[in-house]
Structure formats: structure tokens, C-alpha cells
BANUDREN-377886 format. One line per field, with one value per atom (N, C-alpha, C): residue number from 0; x, z, y; atom name. Coordinates in steps of 0.2 Angstrom, whole numbers, always signed. Each point is the difference from the previous one (the first is absolute). Example, Ala and Ser with C-alpha at 12.3 -4.5 7.8 and 13.67 -1.06 7.14 Angstrom:
2
seq = c(0  0  0  1  1  1)
u = c(+66  -4  +4  -2  +4  -4)
w = c(+39  +0  +0  -4  +1  +3)
v = c(-28  +6  +6  +5  +6  +5)
atom = c(N  CA  C  N  CA  C)
This chain:
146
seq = c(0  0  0  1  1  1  2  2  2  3  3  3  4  4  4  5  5  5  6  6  6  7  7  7  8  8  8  9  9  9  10  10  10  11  11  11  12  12  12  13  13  13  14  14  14  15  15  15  16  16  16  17  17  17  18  18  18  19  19  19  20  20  20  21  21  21  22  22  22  23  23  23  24  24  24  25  25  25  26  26  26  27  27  27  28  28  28  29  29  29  30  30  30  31  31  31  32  32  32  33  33  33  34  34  34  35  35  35  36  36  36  37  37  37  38  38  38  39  39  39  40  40  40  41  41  41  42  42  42  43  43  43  44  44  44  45  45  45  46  46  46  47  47  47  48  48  48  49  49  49  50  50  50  51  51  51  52  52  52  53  53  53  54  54  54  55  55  55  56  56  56  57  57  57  58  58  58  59  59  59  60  60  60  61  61  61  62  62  62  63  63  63  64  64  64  65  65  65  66  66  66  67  67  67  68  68  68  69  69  69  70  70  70  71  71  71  72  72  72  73  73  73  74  74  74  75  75  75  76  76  76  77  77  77  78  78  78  79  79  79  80  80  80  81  81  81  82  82  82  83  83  83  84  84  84  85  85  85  86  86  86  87  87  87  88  88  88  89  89  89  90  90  90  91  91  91  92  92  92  93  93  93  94  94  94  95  95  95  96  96  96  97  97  97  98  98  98  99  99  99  100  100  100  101  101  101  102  102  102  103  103  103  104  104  104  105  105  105  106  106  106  107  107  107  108  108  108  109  109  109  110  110  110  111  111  111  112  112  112  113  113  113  114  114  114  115  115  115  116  116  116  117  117  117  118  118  118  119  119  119  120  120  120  121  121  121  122  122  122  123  123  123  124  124  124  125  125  125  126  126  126  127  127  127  128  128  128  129  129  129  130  130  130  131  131  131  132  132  132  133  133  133  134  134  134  135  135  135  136  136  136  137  137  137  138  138  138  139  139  139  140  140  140  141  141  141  142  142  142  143  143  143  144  144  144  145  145  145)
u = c(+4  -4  +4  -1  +3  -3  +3  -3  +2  -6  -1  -1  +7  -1  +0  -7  +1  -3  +3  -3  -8  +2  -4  -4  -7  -3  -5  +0  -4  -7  +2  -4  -8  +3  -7  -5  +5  -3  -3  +4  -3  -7  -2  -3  -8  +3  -5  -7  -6  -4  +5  +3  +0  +3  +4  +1  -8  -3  -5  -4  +1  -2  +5  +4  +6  -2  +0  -2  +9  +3  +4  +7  +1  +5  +1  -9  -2  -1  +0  -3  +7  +4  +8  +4  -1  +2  +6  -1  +6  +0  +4  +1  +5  -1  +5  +1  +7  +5  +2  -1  +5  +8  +3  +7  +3  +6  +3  +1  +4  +1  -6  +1  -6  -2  +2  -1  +0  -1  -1  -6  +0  -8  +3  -6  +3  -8  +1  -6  +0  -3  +1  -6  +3  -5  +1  -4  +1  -3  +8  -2  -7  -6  -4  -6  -3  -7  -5  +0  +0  +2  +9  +4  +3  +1  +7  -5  +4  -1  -1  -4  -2  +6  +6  +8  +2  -4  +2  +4  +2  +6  -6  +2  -3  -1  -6  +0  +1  +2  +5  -6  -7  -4  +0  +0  -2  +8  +5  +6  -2  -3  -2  -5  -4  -6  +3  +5  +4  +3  +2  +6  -4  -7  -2  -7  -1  -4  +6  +4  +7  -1  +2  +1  -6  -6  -6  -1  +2  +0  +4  +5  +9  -4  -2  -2  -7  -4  -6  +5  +5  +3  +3  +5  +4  -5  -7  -3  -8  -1  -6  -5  -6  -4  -1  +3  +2  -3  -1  -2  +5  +4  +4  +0  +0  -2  +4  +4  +7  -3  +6  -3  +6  +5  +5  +4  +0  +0  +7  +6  +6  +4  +1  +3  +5  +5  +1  +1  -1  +1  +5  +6  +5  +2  -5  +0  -5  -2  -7  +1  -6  -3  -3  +1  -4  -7  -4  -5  +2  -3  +0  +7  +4  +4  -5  +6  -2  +3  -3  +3  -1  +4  +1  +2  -4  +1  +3  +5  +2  +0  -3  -3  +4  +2  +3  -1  -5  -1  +6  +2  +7  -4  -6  -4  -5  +0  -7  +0  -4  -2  -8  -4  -5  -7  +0  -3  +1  +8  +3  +5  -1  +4  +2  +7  +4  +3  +0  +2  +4  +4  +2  +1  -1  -2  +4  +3  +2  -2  -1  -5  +5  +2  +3  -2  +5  -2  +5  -3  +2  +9  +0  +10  +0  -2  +3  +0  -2  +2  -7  +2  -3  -5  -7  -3  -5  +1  -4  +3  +2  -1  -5  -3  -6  +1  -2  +1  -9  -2  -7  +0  -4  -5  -5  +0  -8  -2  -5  -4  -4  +4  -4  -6  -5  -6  -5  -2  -6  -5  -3  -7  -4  -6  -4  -6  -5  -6  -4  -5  -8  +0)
w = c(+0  +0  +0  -4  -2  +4  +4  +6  -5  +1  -3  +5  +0  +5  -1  -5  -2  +3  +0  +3  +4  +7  +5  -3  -3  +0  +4  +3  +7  -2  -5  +0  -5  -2  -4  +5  +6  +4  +7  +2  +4  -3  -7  -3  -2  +1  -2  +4  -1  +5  +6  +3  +5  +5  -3  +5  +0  -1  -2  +11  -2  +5  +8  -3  +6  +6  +7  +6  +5  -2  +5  -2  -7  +0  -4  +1  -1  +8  +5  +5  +5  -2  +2  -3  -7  -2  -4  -4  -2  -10  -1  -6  -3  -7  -3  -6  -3  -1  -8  -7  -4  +1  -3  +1  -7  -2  -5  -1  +5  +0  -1  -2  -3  +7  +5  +6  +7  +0  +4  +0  +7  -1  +7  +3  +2  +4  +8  +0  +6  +1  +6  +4  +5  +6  +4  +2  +4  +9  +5  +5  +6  -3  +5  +4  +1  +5  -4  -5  -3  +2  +2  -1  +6  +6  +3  +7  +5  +7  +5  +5  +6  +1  -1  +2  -3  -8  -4  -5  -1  -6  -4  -8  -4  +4  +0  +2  -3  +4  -4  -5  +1  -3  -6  +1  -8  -5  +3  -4  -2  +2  -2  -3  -3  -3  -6  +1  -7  -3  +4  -3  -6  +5  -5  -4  +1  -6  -6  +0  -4  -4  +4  -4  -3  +4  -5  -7  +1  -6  -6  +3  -4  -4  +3  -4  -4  +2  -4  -8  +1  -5  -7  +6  -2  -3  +1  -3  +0  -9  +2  -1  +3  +1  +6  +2  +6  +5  +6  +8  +3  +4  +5  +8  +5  +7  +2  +7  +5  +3  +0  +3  +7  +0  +5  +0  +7  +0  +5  -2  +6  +0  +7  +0  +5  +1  +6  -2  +5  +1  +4  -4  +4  +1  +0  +1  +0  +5  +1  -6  -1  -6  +5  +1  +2  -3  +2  -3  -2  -6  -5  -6  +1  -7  -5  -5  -4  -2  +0  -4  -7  -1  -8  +2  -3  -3  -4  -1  -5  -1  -5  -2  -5  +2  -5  -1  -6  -1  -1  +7  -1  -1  -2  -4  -4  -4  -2  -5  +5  -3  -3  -3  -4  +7  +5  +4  +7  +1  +6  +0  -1  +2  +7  +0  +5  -1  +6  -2  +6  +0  +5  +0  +5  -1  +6  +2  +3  +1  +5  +1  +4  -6  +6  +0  +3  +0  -4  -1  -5  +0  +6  +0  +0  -3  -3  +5  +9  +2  +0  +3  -1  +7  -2  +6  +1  -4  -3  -4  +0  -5  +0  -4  +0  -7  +0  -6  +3  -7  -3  -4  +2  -6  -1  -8  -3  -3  -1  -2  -7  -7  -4  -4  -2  -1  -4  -6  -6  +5  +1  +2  +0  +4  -1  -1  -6  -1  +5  +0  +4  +5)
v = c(-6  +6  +6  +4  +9  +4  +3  +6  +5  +3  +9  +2  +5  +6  +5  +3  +6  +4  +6  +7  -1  +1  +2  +6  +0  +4  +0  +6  +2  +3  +4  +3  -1  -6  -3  -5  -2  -6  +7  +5  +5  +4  +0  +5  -5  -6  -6  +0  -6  +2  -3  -4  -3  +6  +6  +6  +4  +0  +3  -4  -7  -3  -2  +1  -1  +6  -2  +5  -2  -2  +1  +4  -2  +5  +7  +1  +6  +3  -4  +3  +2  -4  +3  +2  +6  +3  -2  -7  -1  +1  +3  +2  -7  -2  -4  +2  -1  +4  -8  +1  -3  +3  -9  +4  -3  +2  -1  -10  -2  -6  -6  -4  -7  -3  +1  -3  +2  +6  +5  +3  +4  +6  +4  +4  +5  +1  +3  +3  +7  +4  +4  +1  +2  +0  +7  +5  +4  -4  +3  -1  +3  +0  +4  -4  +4  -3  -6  -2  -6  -6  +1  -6  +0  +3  +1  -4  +0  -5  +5  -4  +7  +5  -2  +3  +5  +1  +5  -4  -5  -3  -4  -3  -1  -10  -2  -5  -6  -6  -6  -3  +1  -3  +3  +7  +4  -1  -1  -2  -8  -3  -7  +0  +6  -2  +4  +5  +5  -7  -5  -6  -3  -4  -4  +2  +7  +5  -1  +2  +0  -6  -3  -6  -3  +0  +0  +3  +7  +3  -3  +0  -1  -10  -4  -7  +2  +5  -1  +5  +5  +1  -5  -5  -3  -5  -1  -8  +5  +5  +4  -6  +2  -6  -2  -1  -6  +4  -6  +5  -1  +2  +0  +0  -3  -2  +1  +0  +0  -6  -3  -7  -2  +6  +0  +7  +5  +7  -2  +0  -1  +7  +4  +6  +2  +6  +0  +7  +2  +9  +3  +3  +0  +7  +6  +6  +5  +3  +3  +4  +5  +3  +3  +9  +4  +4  +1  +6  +4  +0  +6  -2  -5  +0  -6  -2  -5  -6  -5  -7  +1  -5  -5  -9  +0  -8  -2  -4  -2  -7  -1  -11  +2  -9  -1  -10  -1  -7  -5  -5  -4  -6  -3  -6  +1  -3  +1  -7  -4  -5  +0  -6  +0  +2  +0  -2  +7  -1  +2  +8  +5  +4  +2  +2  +2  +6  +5  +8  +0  +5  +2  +7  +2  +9  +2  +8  +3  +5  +3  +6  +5  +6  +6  +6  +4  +9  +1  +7  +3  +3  -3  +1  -9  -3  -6  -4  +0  -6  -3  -8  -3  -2  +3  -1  -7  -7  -5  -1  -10  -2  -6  -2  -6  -3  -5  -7  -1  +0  -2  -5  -7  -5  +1  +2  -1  -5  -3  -3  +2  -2  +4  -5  +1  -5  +6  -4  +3  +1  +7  +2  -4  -2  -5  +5  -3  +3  +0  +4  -1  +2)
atom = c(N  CA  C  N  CA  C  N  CA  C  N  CA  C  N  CA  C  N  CA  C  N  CA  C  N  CA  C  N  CA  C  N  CA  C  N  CA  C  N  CA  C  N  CA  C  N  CA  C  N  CA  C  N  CA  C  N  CA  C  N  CA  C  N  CA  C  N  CA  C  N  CA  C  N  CA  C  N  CA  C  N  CA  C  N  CA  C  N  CA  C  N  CA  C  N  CA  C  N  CA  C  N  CA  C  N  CA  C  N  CA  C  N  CA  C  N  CA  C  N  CA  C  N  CA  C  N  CA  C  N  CA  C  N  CA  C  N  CA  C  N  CA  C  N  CA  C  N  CA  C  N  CA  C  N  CA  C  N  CA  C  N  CA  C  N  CA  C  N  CA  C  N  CA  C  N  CA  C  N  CA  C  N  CA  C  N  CA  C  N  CA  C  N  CA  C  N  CA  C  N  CA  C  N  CA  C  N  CA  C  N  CA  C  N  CA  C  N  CA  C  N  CA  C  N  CA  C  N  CA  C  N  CA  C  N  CA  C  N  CA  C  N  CA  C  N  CA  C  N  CA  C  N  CA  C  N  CA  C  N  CA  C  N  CA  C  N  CA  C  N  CA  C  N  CA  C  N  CA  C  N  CA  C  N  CA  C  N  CA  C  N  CA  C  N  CA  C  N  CA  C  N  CA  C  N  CA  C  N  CA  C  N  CA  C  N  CA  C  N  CA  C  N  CA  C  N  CA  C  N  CA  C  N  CA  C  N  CA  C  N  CA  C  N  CA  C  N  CA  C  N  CA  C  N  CA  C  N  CA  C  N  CA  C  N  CA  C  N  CA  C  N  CA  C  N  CA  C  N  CA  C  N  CA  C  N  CA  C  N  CA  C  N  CA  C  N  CA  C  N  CA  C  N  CA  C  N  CA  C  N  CA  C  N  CA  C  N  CA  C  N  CA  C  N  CA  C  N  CA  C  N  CA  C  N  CA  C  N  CA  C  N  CA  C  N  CA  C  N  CA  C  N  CA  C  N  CA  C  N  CA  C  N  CA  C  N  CA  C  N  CA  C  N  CA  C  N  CA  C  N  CA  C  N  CA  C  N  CA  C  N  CA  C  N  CA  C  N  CA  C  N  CA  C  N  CA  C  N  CA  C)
């Protein structure tokens, strides 16, 4: 089997009806970004009252829902058509994120089998370090009718 890794396009899969229906990563403000490379994508997130923890810092759940919104995006690109599920969210957070700045995401598809994609994604501030990084399985499967 030939893996075709072409161009992440975000904006066909973002502009589609399923963005139209999507409520959570409209409701955490997360914007997703094409990028140049065939297996790659990109997404941003402002840290505010949406996403952040009683504490004031951006919380580890919304860094884990930016991970596998991503990558959900990033396999319904790579296979149009297709559904895409998370079927395994694994992360470790290894630097707070205070109110009021910004994340990025950075996926990047290291499998992509007929069935199974694998991402791994990085999530930092805008001075490049690394606030999160999480490895995402999707589950990819033709929509079912009815």
C-alpha cells in the first residue's frame, strides 16, 4: 500500500458542513491553521475564560481536546470522506500556560494506516516552549447512513 501524504488541507474540512456542526472546538476557541508540509497542520488557541482552570492557566483538558480536535481534523483531511474518532488521548503537560497568552499546536501524522492513524502533536507559546506534548489514535471509518 502507497501512503499519500498530501497537503493538509484545513480549510476545506474546517469550511465543510461538519464545522458547521462541531460545538467543542468552536466553543474553546480553537482556530486551525494549513501548513505547507503533506503531514502536518497547525492549530491555535487563545488562553481565556473558555479554556483556562480555576487557577488562571490554560487547562490540561482543553490542551487535550486542542490535541485530538487536531488530529481529528488533520485524518478527515488526509482520508476526505472518511470519519475520524480518537480512540486514545495520551499527554503530559510539562509547563503552565497563563491567561491571556496563546497556544499552537503542532500535528504531525507519524502513521497512517487504512483504518488507524497516529499524530503526535506539541502544543506551545508563542516564545516556542513547549507547554504539552500528546500522541493521538484515530480511528478512521466511512460515515454510516441513516
Amino acid at each position: 500500500m502507497t501512503l499519500d501524504y498530501s497537503i493538509m488541507n484545513i480549510e476545506k474540512i474546517w469550511n465543510s458542513k461538519t464545522e458547521q456542526e462541531d460545538g467543542l472546538s468552536r466553543t474553546l476557541g480553537m482556530e486551525f491553521v494549513s501548513t505547507p508540509e503533506p503531514d502536518t497542520l497547525m492549530a491555535r488557541m487563545a488562553v481565556d475564560d473558555r479554556n483556562k482552570q480555576p487557577f488562571g492557566f490554560l487547562s490540561g483538558g482543553a490542551s487535550l481536546a486542542l490535541a485530538e480536535n487536531l488530529a481529528g481534523v488533520g485524518s478527515m483531511a488526509a482520508c476526505p470522506g472518511m470519519m475520524a474518532m480518537g480512540i486514545n488521548v495520551s499527554g503530559n503537560h510539562v509547563k503552565a500556560m497563563p491567561y491571556g497568552g496563546m497556544v499552537t499546536a503542532y500535528g504531525r501524522l507519524v502513521h497512517k494506516g487504512r483504518t488507524l492513524h497516529v499524530w503526535h502533536i506539541d502544543i506551545k507559546n508563542d516564545q516556542g516552549d513547549l507547554i504539552s506534548t500528546v500522541q493521538v489514535t484515530n480511528y478512521v471509518i466511512a460515515p454510516q447512513e441513516g
